[in-house]
C-alpha positions as CSV (number, residue, x, y, z in Angstrom):
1,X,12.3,-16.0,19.0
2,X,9.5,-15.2,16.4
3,X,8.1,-18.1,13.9
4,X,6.9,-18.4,10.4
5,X,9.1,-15.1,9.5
6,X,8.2,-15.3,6.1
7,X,6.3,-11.6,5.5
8,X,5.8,-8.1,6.8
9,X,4.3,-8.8,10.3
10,X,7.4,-11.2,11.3
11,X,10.2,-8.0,9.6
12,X,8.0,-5.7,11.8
13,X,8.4,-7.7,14.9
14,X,12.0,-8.3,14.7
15,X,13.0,-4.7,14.0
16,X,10.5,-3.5,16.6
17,X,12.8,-5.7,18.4
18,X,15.9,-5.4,17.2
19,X,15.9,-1.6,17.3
20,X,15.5,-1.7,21.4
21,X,18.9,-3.6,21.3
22,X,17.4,-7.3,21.6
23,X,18.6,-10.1,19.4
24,X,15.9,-11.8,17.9
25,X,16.3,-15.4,16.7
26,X,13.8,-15.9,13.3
27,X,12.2,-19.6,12.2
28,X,11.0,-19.5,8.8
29,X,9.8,-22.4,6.5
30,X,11.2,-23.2,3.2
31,X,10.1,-20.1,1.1
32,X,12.9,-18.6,3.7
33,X,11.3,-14.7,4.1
34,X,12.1,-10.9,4.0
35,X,13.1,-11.0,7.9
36,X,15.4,-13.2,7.1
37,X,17.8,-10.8,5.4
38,X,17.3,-8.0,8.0
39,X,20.1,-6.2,10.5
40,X,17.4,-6.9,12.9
41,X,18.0,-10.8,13.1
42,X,20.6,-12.3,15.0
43,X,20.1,-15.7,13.8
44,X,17.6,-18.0,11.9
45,X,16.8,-21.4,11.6
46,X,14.5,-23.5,8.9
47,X,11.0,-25.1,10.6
48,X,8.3,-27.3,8.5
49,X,5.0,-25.3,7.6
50,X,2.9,-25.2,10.8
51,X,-0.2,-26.1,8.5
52,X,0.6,-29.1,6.3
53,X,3.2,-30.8,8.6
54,X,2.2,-29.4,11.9
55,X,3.8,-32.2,14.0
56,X,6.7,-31.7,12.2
57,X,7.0,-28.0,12.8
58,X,5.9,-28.8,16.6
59,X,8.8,-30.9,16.8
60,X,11.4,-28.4,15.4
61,X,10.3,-25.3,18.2
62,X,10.5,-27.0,20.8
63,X,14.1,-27.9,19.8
64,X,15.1,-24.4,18.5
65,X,13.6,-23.3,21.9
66,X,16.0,-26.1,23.9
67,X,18.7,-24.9,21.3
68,X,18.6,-21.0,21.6
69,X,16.6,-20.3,25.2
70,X,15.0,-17.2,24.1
71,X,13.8,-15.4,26.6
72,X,10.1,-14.8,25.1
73,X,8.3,-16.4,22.2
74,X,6.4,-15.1,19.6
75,X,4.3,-16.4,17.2
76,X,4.1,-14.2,14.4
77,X,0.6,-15.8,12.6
78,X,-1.9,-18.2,12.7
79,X,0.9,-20.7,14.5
80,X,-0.2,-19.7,17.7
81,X,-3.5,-21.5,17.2
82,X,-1.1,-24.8,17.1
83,X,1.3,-23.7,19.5
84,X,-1.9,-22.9,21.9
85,X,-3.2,-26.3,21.1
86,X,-0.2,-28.3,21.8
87,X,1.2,-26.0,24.9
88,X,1.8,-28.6,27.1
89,X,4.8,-29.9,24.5
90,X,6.8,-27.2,25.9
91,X,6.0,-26.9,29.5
92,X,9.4,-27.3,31.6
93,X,11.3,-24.4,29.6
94,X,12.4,-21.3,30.7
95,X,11.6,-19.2,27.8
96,X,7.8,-17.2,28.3
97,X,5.2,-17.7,25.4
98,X,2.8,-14.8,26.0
99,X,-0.5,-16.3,24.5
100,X,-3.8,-17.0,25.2
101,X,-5.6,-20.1,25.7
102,X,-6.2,-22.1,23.3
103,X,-9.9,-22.3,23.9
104,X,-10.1,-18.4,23.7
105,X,-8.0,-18.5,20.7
106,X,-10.3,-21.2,19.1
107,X,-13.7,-18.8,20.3
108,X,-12.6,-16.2,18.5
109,X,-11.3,-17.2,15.2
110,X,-13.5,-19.7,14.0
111,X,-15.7,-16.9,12.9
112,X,-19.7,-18.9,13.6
113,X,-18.3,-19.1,17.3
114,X,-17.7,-15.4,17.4
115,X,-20.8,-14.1,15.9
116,X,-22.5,-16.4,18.5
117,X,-20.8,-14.8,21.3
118,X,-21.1,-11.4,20.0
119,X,-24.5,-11.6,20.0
120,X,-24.5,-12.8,23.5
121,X,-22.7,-9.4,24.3
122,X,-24.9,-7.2,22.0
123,X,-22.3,-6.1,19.4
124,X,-23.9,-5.8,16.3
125,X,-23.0,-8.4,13.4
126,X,-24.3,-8.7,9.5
127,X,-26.6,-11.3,10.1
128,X,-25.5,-15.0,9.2
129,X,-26.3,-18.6,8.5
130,X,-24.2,-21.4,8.7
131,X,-25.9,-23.4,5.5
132,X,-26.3,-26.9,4.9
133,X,-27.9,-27.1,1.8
134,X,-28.0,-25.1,-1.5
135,X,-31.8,-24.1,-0.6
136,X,-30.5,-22.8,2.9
137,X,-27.9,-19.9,0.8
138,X,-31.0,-19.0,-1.4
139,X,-33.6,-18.7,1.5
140,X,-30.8,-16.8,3.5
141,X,-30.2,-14.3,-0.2
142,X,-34.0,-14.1,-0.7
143,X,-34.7,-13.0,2.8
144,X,-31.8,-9.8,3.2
145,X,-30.8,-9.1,-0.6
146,X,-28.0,-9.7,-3.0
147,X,-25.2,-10.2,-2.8
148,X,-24.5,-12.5,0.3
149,X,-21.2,-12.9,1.4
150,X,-19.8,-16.4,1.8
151,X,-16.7,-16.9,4.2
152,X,-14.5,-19.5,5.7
153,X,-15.2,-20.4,9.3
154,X,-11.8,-20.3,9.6
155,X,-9.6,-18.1,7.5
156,X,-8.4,-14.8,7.8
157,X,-7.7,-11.5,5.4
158,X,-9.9,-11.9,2.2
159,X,-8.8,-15.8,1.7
160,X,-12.6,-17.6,1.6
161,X,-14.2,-14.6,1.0
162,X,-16.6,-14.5,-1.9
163,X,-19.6,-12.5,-2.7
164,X,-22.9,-14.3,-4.6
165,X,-26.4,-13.6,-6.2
166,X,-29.9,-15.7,-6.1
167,X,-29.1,-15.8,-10.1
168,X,-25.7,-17.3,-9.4
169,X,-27.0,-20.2,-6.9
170,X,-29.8,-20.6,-9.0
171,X,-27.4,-21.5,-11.8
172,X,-26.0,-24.2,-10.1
173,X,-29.5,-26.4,-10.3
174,X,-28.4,-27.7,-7.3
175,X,-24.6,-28.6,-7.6
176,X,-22.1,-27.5,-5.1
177,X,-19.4,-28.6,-5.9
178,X,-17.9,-25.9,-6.5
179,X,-18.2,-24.4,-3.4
180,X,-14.2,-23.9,-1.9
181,X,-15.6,-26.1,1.6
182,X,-17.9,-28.6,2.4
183,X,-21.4,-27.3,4.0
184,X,-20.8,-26.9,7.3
185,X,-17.2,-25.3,7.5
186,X,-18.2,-22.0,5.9
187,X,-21.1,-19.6,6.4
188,X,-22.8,-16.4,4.6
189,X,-23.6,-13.4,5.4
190,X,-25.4,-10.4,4.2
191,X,-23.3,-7.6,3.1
192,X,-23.2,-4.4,4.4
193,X,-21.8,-1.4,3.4
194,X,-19.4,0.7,5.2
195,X,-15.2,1.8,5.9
196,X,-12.7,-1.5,7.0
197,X,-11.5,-0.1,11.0
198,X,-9.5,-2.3,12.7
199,X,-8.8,-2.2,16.2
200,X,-5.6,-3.9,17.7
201,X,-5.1,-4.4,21.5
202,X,-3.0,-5.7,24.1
203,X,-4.2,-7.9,27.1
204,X,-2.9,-8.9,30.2
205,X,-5.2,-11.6,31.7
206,X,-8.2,-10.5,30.5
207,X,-7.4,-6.7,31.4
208,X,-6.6,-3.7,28.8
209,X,-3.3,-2.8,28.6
210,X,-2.4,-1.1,25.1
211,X,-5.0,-0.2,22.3
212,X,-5.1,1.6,18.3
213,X,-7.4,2.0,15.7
214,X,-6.7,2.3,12.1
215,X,-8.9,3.1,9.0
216,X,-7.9,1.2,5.5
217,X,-7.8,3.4,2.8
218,X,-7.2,1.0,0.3
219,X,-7.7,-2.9,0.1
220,X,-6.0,-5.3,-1.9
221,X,-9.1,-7.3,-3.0
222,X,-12.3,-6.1,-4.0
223,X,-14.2,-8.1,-1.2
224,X,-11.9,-6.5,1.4
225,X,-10.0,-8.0,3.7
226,X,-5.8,-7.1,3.6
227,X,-5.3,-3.4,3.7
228,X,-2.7,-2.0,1.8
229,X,-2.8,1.5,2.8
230,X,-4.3,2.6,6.4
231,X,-4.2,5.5,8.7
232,X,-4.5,5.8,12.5
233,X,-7.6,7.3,13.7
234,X,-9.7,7.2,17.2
235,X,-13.4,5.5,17.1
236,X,-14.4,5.2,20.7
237,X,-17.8,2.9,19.7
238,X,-15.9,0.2,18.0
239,X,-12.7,0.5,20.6
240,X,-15.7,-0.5,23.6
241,X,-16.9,-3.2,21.0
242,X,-13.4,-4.4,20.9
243,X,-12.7,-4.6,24.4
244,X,-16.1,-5.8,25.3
245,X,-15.5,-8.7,23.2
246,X,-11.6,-9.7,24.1
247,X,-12.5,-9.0,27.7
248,X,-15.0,-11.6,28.1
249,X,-12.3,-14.2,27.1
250,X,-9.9,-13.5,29.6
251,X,-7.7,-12.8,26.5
252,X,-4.2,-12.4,26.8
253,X,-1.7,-11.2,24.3
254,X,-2.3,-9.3,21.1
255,X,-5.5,-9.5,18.7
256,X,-7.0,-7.1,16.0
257,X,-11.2,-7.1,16.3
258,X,-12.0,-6.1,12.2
259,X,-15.1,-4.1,11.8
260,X,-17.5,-2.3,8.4
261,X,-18.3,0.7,9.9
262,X,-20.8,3.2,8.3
263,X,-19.3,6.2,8.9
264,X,-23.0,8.3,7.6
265,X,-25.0,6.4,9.9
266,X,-22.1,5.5,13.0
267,X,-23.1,2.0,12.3
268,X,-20.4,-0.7,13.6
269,X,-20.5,-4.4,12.3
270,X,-18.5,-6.8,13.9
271,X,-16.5,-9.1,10.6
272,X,-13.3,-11.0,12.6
273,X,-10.8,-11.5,15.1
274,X,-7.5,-11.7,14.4
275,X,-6.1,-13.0,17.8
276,X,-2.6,-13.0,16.5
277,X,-0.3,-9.7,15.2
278,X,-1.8,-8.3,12.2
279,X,-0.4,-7.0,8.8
280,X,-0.5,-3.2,9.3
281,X,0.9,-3.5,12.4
282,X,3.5,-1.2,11.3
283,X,1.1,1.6,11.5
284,X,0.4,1.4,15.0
285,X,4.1,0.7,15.8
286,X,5.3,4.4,13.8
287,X,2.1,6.1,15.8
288,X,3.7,5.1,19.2
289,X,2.1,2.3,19.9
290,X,5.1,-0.4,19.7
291,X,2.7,-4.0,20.1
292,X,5.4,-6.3,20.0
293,X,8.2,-4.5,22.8
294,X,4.5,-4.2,25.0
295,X,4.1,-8.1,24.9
296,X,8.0,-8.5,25.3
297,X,7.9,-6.8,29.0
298,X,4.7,-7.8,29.5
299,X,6.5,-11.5,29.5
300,X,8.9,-10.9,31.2
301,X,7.8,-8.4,33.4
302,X,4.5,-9.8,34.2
303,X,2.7,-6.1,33.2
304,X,3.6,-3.2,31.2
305,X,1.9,0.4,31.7
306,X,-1.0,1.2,29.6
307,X,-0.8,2.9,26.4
308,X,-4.0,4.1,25.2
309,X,-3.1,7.4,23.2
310,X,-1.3,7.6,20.3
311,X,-0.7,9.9,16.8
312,X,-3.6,10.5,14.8
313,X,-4.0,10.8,11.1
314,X,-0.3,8.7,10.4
315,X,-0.4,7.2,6.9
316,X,2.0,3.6,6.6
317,X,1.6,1.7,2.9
318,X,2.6,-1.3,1.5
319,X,4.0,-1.1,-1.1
320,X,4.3,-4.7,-2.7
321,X,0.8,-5.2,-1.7
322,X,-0.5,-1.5,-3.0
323,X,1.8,-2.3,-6.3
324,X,0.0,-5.1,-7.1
325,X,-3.5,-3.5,-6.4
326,X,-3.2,-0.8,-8.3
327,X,-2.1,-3.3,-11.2
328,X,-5.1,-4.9,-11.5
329,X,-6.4,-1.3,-12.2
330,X,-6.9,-0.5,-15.6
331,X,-5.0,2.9,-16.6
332,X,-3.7,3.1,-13.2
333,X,0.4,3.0,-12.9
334,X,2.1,2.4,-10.3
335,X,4.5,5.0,-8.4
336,X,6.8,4.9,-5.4
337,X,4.7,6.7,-3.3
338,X,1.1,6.9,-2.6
339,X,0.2,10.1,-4.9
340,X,-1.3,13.3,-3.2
341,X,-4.2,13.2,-6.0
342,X,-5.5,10.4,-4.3
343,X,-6.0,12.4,-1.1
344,X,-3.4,10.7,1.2
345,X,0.2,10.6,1.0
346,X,2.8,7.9,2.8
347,X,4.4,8.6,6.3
348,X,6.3,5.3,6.1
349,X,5.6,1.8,5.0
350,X,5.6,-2.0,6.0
351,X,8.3,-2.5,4.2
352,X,10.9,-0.6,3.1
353,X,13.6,1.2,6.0
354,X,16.2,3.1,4.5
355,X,18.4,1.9,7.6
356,X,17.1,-1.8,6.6
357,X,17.1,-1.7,3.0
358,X,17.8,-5.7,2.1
359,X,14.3,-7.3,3.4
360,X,12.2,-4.8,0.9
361,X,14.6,-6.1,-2.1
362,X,14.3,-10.0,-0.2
363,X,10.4,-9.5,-0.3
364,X,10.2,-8.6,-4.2
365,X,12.4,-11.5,-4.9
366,X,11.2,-13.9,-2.0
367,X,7.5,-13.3,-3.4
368,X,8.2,-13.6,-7.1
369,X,9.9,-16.9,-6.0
370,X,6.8,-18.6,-4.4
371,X,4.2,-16.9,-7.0
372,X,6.1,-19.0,-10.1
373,X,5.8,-22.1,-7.7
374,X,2.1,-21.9,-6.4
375,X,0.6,-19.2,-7.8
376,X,0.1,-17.4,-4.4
377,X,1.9,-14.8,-3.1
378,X,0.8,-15.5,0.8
379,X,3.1,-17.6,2.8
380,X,0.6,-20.4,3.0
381,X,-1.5,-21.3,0.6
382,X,-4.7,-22.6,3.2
383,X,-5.6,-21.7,6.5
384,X,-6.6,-23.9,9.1
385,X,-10.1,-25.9,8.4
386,X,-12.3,-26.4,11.4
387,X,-11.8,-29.7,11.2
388,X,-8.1,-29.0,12.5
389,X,-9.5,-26.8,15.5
């Protein structure tokens, strides 16, 4: 069974799935999903939105878990931070939920309690402030430069993320209100310059068990944050980082560490944790390293074998994402595949199979659908405040 099967990462888990002859049961919330149309799914049911009625959705797993007894549960996004929360709701079934603690979960997303503890293990971070006052963001910008970069303490992709100069909070004379959070549940940073890597990996109780690295070749937004093209790569300084960090945890399941990495001076900066599946995770499944059958037999099995090589230099885009980018690009049309002029071309992509054809037409349509209604084309249109974790 996989939740909130509304975008890419839930499609990629269900035909990862699907394609080793498992039938996959899909929940999805009202704006239904691409996944849902797949050959890959073998049933689906409706669940409330795990951020706004979180009870409510609680309530509706554990009885689509009593209903279907699937063997393993997965969590496709940030849902496992309430599924963590609440685990004991569904202790006495059958089916496996492989996750990690909640506390682990909670260390590593909320992103002031991760730079604290990465400094604890010596991985470098952009240095940061968690400000209470409008003089604390201009001391912090005086001190190491413009622009500083201002982020949710709990968000993930480029949602929260903004950049800002000493002229710009000087311009507020002292009113910020216009600040997306209250002081206190967001935090700035200094920028620094460098390549988005991620690096996604597979735990088992605290011990390595599958790992791949990916360069983003091009970003949706300007600040960063949700790749829209990427290649696999090797980067053996940020993969130690990576398991350094996760390692200390205990963590168990799957999690993406996001780095800057300045690739003149082999300079790593620590950004996130994503301790969830990730949206390119279709990359790292067509370069051999298939994350969400690992955690399946890791579940049931209680270990898999490690897999720690994998195909270099494989290209995966996305193209509803990448369409929309290059929109926003003056002069710059769109075409159905990435073109060779910009130095990279597509080996495959997030979300169109030729053998699966329906989900890529159900995402166009399924997107438009909840842009006209909120003006966002994400699944939700928050992530969970601090105050929730």
């Amino acid at each position: 069974m996989v939740t909130h099967g509304w975008g890419r990462i839930a499609y990629n888990i269900a035909r990862s799935l699907g394609r080793k002859g498992l039938r996959v049961v899909l929940g999805t919330d009202e704006f239904l999903g691409m996944a849902v149309l797949s050959r890959y799914t073998t049933a689906t049911f409706r669940h409330p939105c795990f951020i706004r009625q979180t009870p409510d959705f609680l309530a509706k797993l554990r009885e689509a878990l009593l209903a279907y007894r699937p063997q393993v549960y997965i969590p496709s996004e940030q849902e496992v931070l309430v599924v963590a929360q609440a685990k004991d709701r569904f202790s006495g079934l059958e089916t496996k939920m492989p996750i990690a603690p909640f506390p682990a979960l909670r260390a590593l997303h909320k992103k002031d309690e991760l730079m604290q503890m990465a400094a604890l293990l010596d991985i470098p971070t952009p240095e940061t402030l968690v400000p209470h006052t409008l003089q604390d963001i201009l001391q912090f910008a005086r001190e190491y430069g413009d622009p500083v970069v201002i982020k949710r303490l709990s968000s993930s992709g480029a949602r929260g993320v903004s950049y800002m100069t000493q002229n710009a909070l000087l311009a507020r004379n002292g009113d910020h209100s216009s600040f997306e959070l209250p002081f206190g549940e967001f935090l700035v940073q200094r920028y620094v310059y460098g390549t988005g890597y991620g690096v996604s990996m597979l735990f088992n109780q605290g011990e390595l068990r599958a790992k791949f690295t990916h360069k983003r070749l091009r970003e949706r937004y300007p600040v960063g944050g949700i790749s829209t093209v990427r290649t696999s790569v090797q980067n053996a300084l940020l993969e130690e980082y990576a398991e350094r960090l996760l390692q200390h945890v205990g963590f168990h399941g799957v999690a993406m560490v996001e780095f800057k990495y300045n690739e003149q001076h082999k300079q790593a900066f620590l950004l996130e944790v994503n301790p969830r599946f990730w949206g390119s995770l279709a990359l790292a499944i067509h370069s051999g390293v298939d994350f969400p059958y690992l955690l399946y037999r890791m579940a049931l099995d209680g270990d898999v074998d490690p897999v720690l090589d994998y195909r270099k230099n494989v290209t995966v885009r996305w193209i509803l994402g990448d369409a929309v980018t290059k929109a926003r690009q003056p002069f710059h049309l769109w075409l159905p595949a990435v073109s060779s002029s910009e130095g990279f071309t597509a080996d495959a992509y997030d979300d169109l199979d030729w053998s699966d054809p329906l989900p890529f037409a159900g995402e166009f349509f399924f997107s438009a659908r909840k842009y006209l209604k909120t003006r966002h084309f994400s699944a939700d249109e928050v992530d969970l405040l601090p105050s929730r974790l």
